[in-house]
C-alpha beads as a LAMMPS data file, in Angstrom:
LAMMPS data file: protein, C-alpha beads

56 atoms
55 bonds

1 atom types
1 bond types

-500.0 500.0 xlo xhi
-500.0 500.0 ylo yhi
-500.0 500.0 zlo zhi

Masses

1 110.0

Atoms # bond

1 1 1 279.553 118.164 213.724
2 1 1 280.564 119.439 216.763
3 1 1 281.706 122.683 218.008
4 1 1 285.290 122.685 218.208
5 1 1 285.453 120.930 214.564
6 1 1 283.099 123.659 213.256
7 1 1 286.179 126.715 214.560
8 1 1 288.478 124.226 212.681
9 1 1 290.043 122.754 215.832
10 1 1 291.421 118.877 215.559
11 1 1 289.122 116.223 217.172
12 1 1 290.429 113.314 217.872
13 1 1 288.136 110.875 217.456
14 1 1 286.386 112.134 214.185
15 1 1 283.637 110.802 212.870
16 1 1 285.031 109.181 209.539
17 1 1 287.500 106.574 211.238
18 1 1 284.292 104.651 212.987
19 1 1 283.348 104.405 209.469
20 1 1 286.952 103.270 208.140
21 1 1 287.073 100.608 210.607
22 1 1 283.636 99.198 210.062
23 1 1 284.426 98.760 206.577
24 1 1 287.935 96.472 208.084
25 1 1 285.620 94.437 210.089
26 1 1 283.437 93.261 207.726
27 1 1 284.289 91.045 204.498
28 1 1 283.301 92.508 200.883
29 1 1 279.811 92.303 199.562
30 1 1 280.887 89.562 197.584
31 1 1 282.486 87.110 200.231
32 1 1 279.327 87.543 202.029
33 1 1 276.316 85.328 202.849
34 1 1 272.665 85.520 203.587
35 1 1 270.933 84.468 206.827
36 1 1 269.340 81.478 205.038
37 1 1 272.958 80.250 204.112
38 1 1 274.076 80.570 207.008
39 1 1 271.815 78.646 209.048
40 1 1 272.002 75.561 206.758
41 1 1 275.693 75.899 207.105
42 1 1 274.893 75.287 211.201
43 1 1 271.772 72.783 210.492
44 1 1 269.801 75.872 212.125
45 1 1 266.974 77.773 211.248
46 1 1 267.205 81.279 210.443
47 1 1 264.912 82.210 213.238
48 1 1 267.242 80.287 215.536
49 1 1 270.338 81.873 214.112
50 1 1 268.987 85.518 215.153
51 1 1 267.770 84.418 218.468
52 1 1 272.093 83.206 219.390
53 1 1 273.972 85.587 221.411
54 1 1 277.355 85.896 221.737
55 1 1 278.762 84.167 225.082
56 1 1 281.534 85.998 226.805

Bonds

1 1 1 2
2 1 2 3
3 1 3 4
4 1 4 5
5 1 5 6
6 1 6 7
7 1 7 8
8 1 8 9
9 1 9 10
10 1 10 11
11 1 11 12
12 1 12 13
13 1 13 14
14 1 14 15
15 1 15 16
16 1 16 17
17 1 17 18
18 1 18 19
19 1 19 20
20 1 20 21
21 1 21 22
22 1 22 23
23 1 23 24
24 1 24 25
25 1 25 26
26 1 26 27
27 1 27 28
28 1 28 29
29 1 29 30
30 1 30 31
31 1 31 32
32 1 32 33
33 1 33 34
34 1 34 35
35 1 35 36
36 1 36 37
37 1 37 38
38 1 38 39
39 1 39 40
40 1 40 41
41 1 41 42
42 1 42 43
43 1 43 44
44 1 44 45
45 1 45 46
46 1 46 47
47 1 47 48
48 1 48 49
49 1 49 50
50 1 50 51
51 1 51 52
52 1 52 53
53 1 53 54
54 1 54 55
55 1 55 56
């Protein structure tokens, strides 16, 4: 918490609404899948599918 929040001054960028849009980027628990999965999806192994980097 920081100062200003602490004398109950408004922060814009609070601390909750990285949280709130974490939880938009990422499906539910249960539409999820593991690493394994994932690299026999790509016909990958899952060491190869942790060394990829996105390319910008």
């Amino acid at each position: 918490m920081n100062k200003f929040s602490e004398k109950g001054i408004s922060v814009q960028g609070d601390g909750n609404s990285k949280k709130e849009k974490q939880d938009d980027f990422f499906p539910p628990k249960e539409d999820r899948i593991n690493l394994k999965e994932v690299a026999e999806l790509f016909g990958a192994t899952p060491q190869t599918v942790i060394n990829w980097k996105r390319k910008i």
